[in-house]
C-alpha positions in Angstrom: 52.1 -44.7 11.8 54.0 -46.0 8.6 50.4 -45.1 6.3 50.3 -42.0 7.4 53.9 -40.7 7.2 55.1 -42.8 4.3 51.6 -40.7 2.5 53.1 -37.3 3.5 56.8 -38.3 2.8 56.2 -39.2 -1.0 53.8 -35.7 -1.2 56.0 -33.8 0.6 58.9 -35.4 -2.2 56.9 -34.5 -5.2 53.8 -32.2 -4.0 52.1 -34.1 -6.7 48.0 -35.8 -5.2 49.0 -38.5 -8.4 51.6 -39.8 -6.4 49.5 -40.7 -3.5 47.2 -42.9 -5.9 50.3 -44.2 -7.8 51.7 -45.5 -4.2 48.3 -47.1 -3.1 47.6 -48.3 -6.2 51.6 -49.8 -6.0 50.3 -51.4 -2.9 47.0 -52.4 -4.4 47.8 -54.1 -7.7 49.7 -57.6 -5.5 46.3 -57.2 -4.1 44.7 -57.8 -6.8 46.9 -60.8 -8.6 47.9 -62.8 -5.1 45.4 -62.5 -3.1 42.7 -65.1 -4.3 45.7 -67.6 -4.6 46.8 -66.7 -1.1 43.4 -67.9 0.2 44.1 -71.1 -1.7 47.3 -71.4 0.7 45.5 -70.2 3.8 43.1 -73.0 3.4 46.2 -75.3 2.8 48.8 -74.5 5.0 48.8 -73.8 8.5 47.1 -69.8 9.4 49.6 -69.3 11.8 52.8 -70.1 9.9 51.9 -67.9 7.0 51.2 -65.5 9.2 54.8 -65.5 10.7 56.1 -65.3 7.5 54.2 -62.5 6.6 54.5 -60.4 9.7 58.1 -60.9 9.5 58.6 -59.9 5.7 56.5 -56.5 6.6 58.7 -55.8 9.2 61.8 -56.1 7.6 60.3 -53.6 4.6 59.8 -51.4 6.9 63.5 -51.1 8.4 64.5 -51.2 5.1 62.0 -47.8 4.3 63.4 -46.4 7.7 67.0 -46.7 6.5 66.9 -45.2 3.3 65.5 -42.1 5.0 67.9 -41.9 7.9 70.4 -42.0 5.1 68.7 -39.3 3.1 68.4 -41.3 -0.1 65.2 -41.9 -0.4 63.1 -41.4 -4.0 59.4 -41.6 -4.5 59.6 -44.4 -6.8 61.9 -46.3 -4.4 58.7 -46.0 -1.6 56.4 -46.8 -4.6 58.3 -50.3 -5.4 58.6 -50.8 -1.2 54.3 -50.5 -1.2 54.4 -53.0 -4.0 56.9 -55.7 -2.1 54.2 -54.5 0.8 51.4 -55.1 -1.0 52.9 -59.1 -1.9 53.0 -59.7 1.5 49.4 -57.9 2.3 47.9 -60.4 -0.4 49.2 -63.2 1.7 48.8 -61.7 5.3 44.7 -60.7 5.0 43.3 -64.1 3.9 45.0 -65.9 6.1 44.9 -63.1 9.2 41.0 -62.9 8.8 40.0 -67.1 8.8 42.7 -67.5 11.1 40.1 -65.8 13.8 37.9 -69.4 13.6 40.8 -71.2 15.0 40.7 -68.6 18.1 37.4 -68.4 19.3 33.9 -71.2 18.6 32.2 -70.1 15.7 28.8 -68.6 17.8 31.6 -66.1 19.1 32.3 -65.7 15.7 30.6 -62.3 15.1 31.7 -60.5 18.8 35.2 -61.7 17.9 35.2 -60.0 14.4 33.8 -56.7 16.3 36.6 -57.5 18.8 39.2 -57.2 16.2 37.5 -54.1 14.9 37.7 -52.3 17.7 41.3 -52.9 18.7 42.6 -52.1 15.0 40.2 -48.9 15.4 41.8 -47.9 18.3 45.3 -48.0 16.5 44.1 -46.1 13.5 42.9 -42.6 16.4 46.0 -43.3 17.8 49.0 -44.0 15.5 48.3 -41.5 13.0 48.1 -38.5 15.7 51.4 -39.9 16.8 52.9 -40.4 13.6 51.7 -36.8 12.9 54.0 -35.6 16.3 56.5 -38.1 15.3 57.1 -36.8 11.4 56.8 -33.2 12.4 59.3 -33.2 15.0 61.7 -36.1 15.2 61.0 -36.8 10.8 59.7 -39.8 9.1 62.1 -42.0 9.6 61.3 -42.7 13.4 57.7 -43.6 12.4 59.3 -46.3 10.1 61.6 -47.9 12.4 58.9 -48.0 15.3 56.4 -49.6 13.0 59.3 -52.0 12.2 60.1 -52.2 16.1 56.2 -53.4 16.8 56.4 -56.5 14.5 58.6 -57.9 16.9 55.6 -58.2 19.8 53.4 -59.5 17.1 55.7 -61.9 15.8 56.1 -63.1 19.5 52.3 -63.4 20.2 52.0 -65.6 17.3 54.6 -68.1 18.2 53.3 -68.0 22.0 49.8 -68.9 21.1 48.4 -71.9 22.3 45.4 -73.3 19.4 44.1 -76.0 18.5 44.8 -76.3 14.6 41.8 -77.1 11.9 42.2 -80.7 10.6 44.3 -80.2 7.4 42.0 -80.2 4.3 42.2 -83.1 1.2 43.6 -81.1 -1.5 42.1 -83.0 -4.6 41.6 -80.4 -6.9 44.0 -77.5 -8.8 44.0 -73.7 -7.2 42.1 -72.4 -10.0 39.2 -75.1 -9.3 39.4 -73.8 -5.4 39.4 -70.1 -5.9 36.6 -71.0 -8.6 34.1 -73.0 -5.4 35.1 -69.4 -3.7 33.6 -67.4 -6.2 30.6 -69.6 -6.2 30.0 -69.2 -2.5 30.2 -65.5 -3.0 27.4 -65.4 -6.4 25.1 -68.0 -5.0 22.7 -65.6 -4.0 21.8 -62.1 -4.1 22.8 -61.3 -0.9 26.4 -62.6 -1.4 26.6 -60.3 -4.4 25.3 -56.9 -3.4 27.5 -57.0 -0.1 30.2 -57.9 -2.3 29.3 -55.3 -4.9 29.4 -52.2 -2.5 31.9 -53.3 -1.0 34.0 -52.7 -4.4 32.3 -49.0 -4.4 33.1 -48.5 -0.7 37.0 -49.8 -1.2 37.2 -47.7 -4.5 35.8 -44.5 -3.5 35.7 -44.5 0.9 39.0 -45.7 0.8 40.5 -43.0 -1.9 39.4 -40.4 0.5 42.1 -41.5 2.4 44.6 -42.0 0.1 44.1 -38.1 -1.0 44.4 -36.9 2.7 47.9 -36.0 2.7 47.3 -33.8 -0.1 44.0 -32.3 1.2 45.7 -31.5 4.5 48.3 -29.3 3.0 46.2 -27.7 -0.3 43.1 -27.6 1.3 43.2 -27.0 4.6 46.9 -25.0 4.4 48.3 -27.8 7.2 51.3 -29.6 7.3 51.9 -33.6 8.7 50.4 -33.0 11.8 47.0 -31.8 9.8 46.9 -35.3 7.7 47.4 -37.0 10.9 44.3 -35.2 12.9 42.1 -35.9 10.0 43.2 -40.0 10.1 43.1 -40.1 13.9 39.7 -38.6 13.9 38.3 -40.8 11.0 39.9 -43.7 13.1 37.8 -42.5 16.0 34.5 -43.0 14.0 35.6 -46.0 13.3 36.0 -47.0 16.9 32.8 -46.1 17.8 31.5 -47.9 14.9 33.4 -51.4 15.6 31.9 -50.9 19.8 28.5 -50.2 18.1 29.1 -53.4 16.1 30.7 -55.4 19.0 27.3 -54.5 21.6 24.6 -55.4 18.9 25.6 -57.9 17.0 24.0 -60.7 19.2 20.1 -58.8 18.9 20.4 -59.9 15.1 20.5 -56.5 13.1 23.5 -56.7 11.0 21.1 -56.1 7.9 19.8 -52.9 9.9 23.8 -51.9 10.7 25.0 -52.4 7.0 22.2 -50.3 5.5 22.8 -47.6 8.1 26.3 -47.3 7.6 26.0 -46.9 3.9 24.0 -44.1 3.9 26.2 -42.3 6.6 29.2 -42.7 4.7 27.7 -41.9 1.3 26.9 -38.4 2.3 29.5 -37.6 4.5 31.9 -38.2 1.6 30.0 -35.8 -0.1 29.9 -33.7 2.7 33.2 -33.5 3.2 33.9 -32.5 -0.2 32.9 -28.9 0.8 35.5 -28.4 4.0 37.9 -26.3 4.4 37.9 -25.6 7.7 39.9 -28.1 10.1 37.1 -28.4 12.6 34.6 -29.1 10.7 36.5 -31.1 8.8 37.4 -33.6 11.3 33.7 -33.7 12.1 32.5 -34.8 9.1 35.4 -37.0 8.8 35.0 -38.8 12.4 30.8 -39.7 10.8 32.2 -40.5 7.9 34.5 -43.3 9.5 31.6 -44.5 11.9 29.5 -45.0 8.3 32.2 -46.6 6.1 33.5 -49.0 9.4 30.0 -50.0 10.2 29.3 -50.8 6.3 32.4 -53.0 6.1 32.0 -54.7 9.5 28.5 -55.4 9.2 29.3 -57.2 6.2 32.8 -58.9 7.4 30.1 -59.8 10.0 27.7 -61.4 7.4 29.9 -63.7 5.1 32.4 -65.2 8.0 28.7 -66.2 9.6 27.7 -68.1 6.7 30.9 -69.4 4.9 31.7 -72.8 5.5 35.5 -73.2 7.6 36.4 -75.2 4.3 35.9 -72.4 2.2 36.7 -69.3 4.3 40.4 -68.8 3.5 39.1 -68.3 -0.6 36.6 -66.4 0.4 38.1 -64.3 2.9 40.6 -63.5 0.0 37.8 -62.5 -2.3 37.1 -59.9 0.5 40.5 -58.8 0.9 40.5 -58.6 -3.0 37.3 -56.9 -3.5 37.9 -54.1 -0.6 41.6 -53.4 -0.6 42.4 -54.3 -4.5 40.2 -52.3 -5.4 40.6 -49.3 -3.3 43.8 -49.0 -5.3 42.1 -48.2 -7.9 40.2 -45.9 -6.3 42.8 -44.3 -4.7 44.4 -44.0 -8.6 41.5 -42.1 -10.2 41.3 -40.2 -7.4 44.8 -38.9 -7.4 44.9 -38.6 -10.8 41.5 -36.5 -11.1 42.3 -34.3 -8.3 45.7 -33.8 -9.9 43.4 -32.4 -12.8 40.5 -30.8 -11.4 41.6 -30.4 -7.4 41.0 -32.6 -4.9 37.3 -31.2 -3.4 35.9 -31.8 -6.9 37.0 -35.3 -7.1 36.0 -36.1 -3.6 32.3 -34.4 -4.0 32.2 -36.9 -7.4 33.5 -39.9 -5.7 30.5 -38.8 -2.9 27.3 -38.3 -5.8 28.6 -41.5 -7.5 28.1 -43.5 -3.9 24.6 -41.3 -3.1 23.2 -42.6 -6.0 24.5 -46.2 -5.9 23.1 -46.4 -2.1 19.8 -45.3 -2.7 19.3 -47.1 -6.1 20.5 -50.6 -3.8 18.2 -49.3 -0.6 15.2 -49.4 -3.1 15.5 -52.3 -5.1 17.0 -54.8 -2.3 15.1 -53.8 1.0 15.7 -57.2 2.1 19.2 -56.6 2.8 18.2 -54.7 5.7 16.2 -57.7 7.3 19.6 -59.8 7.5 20.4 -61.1 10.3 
């Protein structure tokens, strides 16, 4: 809910597409000089107690967003510095939130859990946005803010509540340069570690600025208004959902290579697909294959490195993850304001969508093994 109507609110403050890449990109760059050091701490400290901290600092941001529109006062580059103070807590919150899943479940349920989690996020994404759509357009942006605020409380409560049996605490005999540096070797010791790593940069920079531009494409493009932007994020959510299920029912018959392969090419040219709509309906077609592409991509290969990663090393490289997919998406989601601020947002979209074409096919030629992973 607070994604998509804090995306509207600064477009609707500005009716400028740059502004959507210079928020994400607000939110991106803590992302991108945290994050690897808050692995170091999620391997450190205890998962659940950063988390609490976390969850409780995103909650409070988001009263504070709620408040300064009830009070009319809000500024686009006071939302802009509240997705940067969000993106802090992000760079600590993801490390941590994705190992802390080894201390929930044995590690042969490992996979199914990560599918698990998938699919409930999924769910949220067809369903908060279409609400927060409702929400903005009659009631305004403020109540999406405060109810996203409201919800931290359950999850603050499930965390203290929960019953776990804690990791033995790790030696710490070494600096946190030296222990995000055994992270980065994990990730480059083979060629497998560094082509799933690799697109997943291109998927964060390019899959994820599609979304980023949505606020504008639902108004310019497709002549909608809040409730538009929030159709076109419920019904890429709903891909999504199918996607995580998919996930969730095969990954016990050992296909994940298969999956990850399969997903890249649907995304790829759905992207560039969508590039040409500009009708709603088939719009949030294309968009719905597009999510079941992009969230079997990312999945299948969240699936892949928490399988093979050591627990000693799966905080570090965890945040290499978060780094490589949501740091740079903000960068994505940058360029791609600011080129469809030039040259319209179809154009940029339809580049963003060769760019990824190429990139798949070159990767699905030259490393066929990737699809024999298991």
């Amino acid at each position: 809910m607070q994604t998509t109507a804090q995306g509207y609110l600064v477009f609707e403050l500005t009716h400028d597409p740059a502004y959507l890449g210079y928020v994400s990109f607000a939110a991106g760059i803590p992302t991108i000089i945290f994050t690897l050091y808050g692995g170091v701490i999620s391997d450190r400290l205890s998962r659940r107690t950063l988390l609490l901290f976390t969850q409780t600092s995103m909650m409070i941001l988001a009263l504070i967003l709620s408040a300064l529109v009830f009070m009319n006062v809000v500024q686009p580059w006071m939302i802009i510095v509240l997705a940067l103070l969000l993106g802090v807590a992000n760079s600590f919150d993801g490390p941590a939130r994705l190992s802390f899943v080894v201390e929930l479940v044995d590690r042969e349920d490992l996979p199914n859990a990560i599918a698990l989690n998938a699919s409930m996020f999924n769910l949220a994404t067809v369903v908060g946005p279409a609400v927060s759509g409702i929400t903005y357009a009659i009631f305004g942006a403020a109540w999406c803010f405060l109810i996203n605020g409201l919800t931290f409380i359950a999850v603050i409560i499930g965390l203290v509540l929960m019953h776990i049996k804690p990791l033995p605490p790790r030696e710490r005999s070494e600096s946190a340069l030296k222990e995000i540096a055994a992270g980065f070797q994990f990730v480059m010791h083979s060629d497998t570690q560094r082509v799933i790593f690799f697109y997943l940069c291109l998927i964060g920079m390019l899959g994820m600025g599609l979304v980023a531009l949505l606020p504008a494409w639902a108004t310019t493009v497709l002549g909608g208004d809040v409730t538009y932007n929030g159709y076109l994020l419920s019904a890429r959510g709903v891909g999504s959902l199918v996607a995580a299920l998919l996930l969730a029912y095969l990954v016990s018959k050992q296909v994940k290579g298969i999956l990850w392969s399969i997903g890249g090419v649907v995304m790829s040219v759905c992207l560039l697909v969508f590039s040409f709509m500009s009708w709603l309906p088939a719009s949030l077609l294309v968009i719905t294959v597009f999510g079941f592409g992009f969230m079997l991509a990312v999945n299948a290969s969240n699936a892949l490195i928490q399988t093979y990663v050591s627990d000693d090393l799966r905080g570090r490289v965890m945040s290499i993850y978060s780094l490589i997919l949501f740091g740079f998406s903000s960068l994505g989601s940058l360029i791609l304001g600011l080129v469809a601020s030039w040259i319209g947002e179809p154009v940029a979209v339809g580049i963003g969508g060769v760019i990824l074409i190429v990139v798949t096919v070159i990767i699905q030629l030259i490393k066929p093994q990737m699809r024999q992973l298991k």
